[in-house]
C-alpha positions in Angstrom: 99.5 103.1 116.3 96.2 101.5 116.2 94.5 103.7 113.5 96.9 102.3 111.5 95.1 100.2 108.4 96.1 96.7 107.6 98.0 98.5 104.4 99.8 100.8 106.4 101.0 97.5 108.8 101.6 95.0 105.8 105.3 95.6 105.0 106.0 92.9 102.0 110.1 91.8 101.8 111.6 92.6 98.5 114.0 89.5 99.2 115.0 89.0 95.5 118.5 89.6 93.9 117.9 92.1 91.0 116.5 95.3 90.6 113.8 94.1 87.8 112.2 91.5 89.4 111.5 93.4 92.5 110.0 96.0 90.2 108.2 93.7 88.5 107.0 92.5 92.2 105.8 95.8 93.0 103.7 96.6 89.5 102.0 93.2 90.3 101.1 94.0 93.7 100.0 97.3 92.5 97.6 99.4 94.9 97.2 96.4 97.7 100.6 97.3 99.2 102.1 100.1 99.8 105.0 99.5 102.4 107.9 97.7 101.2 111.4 96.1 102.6 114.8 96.5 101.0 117.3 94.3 102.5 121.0 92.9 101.6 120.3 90.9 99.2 118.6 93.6 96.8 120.0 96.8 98.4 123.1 95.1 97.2 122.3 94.1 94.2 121.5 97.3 93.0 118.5 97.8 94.4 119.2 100.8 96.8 118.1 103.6 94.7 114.7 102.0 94.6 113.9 103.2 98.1 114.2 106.9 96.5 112.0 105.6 93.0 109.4 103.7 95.8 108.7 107.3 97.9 108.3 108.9 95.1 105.7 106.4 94.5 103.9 107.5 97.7 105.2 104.0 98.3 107.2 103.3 102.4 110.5 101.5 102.5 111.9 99.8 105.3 115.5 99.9 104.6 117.1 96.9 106.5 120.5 97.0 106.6 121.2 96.2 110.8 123.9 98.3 111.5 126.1 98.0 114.3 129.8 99.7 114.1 131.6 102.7 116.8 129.0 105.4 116.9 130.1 107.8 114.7 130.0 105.0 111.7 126.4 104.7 112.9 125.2 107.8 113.2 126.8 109.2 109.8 124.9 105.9 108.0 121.6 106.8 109.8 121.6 110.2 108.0 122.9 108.8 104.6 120.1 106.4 105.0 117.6 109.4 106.0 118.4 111.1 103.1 117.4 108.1 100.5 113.7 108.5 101.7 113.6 105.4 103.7 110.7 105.3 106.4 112.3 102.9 108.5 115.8 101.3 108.7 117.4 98.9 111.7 120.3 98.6 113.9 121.1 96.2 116.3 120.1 96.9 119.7 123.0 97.7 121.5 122.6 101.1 123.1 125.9 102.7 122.0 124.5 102.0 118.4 120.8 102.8 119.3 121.8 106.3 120.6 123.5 107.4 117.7 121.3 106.0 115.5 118.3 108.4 117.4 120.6 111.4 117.4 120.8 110.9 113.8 117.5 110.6 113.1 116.0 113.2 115.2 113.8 115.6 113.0 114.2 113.5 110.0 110.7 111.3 110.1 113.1 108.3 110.1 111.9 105.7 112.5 114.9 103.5 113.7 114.4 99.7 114.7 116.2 98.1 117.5 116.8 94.6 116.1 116.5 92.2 119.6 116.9 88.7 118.6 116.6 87.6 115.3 113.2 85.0 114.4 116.0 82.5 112.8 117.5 81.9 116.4 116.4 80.0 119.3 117.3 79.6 123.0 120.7 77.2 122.0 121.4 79.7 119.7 121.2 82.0 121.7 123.3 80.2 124.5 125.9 78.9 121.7 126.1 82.8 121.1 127.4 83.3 124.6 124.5 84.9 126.5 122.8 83.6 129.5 119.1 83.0 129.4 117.3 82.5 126.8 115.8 84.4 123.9 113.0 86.2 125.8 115.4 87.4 128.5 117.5 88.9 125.8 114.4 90.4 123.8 113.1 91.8 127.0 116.6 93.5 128.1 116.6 95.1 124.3 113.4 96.2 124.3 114.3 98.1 127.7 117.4 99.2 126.3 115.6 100.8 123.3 112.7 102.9 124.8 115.6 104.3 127.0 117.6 105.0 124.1 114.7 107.3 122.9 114.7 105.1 119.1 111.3 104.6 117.3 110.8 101.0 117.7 112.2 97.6 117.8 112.1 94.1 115.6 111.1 91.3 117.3 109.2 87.7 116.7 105.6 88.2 117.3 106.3 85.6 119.8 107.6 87.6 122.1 105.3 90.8 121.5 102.9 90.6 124.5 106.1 90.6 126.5 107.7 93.6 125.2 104.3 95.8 124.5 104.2 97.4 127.4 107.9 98.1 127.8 108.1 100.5 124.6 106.4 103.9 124.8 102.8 104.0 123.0 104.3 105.8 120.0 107.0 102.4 119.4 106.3 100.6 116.5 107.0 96.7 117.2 108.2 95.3 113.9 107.4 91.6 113.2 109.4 89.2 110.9 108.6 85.8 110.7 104.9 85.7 110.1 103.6 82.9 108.5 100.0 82.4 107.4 97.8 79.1 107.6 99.7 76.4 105.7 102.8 78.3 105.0 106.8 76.8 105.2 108.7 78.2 108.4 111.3 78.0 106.1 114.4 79.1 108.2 112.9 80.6 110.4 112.5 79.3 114.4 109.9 81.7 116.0 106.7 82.0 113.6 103.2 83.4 114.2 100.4 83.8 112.1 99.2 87.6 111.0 96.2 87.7 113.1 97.8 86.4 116.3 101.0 88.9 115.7 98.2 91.9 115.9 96.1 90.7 118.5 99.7 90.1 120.2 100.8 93.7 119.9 102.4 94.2 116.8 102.6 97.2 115.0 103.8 95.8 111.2 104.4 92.8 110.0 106.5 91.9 107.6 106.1 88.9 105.1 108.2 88.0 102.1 108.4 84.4 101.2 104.5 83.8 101.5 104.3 86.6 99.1 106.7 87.1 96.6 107.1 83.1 96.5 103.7 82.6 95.8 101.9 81.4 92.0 99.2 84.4 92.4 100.9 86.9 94.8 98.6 89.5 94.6 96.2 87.0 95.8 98.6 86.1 98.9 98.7 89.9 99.8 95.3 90.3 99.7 94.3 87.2 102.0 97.0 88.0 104.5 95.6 91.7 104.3 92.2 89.9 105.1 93.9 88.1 107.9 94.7 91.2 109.6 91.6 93.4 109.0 89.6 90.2 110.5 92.4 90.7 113.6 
């Protein structure tokens, strides 16, 4: 994925709770972005049939939902979610879910993301959870889990990207949540990286919401992180 362009790797969080305000989000943003994330709190608030209005847009959607349920449940949501447009969706990376969410997705040009460990926990999170290790021991054993299961890429903290680059396939994309550029709030989140060092790291996308779409000027926050990772 390295002929990728900075645009093609930004993917900018619609995390908002109605339909016209991540509109609005997008007309501001205009031509700088053109990858976008649809999560819980707009997909249900009305906002999933914007991931059919976005493609139509020539616009990608990462539909984030994180699905984990027997595999039937899975695989039946994978198509539904295939048929929408999206260009990526998630489940969590248990293999049972993973391998139905592939067989559903085969042929479809849906990439599905094996969520490993999400960037809000830590290693006493992860322990209080009742796993041994730590979080990179977990993140590793997912990332394993996932190139086997023949998905098209995992989420993971940037944090943890040199460790799990080499176990994907070349053709994995390595999704990263909690980036944070120079001077921004971590916010809720435990395991942040700044854009440049995410790429230089391994990462495939990255995927920022709050230092965007909270911002005064946030076309002028897209465009600096953009900067960020063409300078990377």
């Amino acid at each position: 994925m390295s002929e990728l362009s900075p645009r093609d790797r930004l993917i900018v969080g619609l995390d908002v709770s109605s339909r016209a305000e991540a509109e609005a989000i997008v007309v501001e943003l205009g031509d700088a972005v053109g990858f976008y994330k649809i999560g819980y709190q707009l997909g249900f608030a009305g906002g999933l049939p914007l991931v059919g209005e976005l493609a139509r847009m020539g616009k990608k959607v990462f539909l984030d939902l994180k699905l984990l349920d027997i595999a039937n449940t899975v695989e039946k949501g994978v198509e539904s979610i295939a048929g929408l447009g999206a260009a990526m969706t998630t489940v969590h990376a248990y293999p049972q879910a993973m391998r139905a969410a592939a067989r559903a997705a085969q042929g479809t040009g849906l990439v599905v993301l094996g969520v490993t460990v999400l960037t809000s926990l830590a290693d006493e999170d992860i322990r209080e959870a009742g796993y041994g290790g730590g979080v990179s021991d977990l993140v590793e054993l997912r990332a394993r889990q996932a190139a086997e299961a023949g998905i098209g890429g995992i989420v993971a903290s940037a944090q943890e990207a040199p460790l799990v680059r080499p176990l994907l396939r070349p053709d994995m994309a390595l999704v990263t949540p909690g980036i944070r550029p120079a001077g921004a709030q971590a916010g809720d989140q435990k395991r942040v990286v700044a854009p440049a060092e995410a790429l230089r790291g391994g990462a495939s996308h990255l995927v920022v919401a709050r230092p965007i779409i909270a911002a005064p000027d946030r076309l002028g926050a897209a465009r600096a992180i953009l900067a960020e990772m063409q300078a990377a």
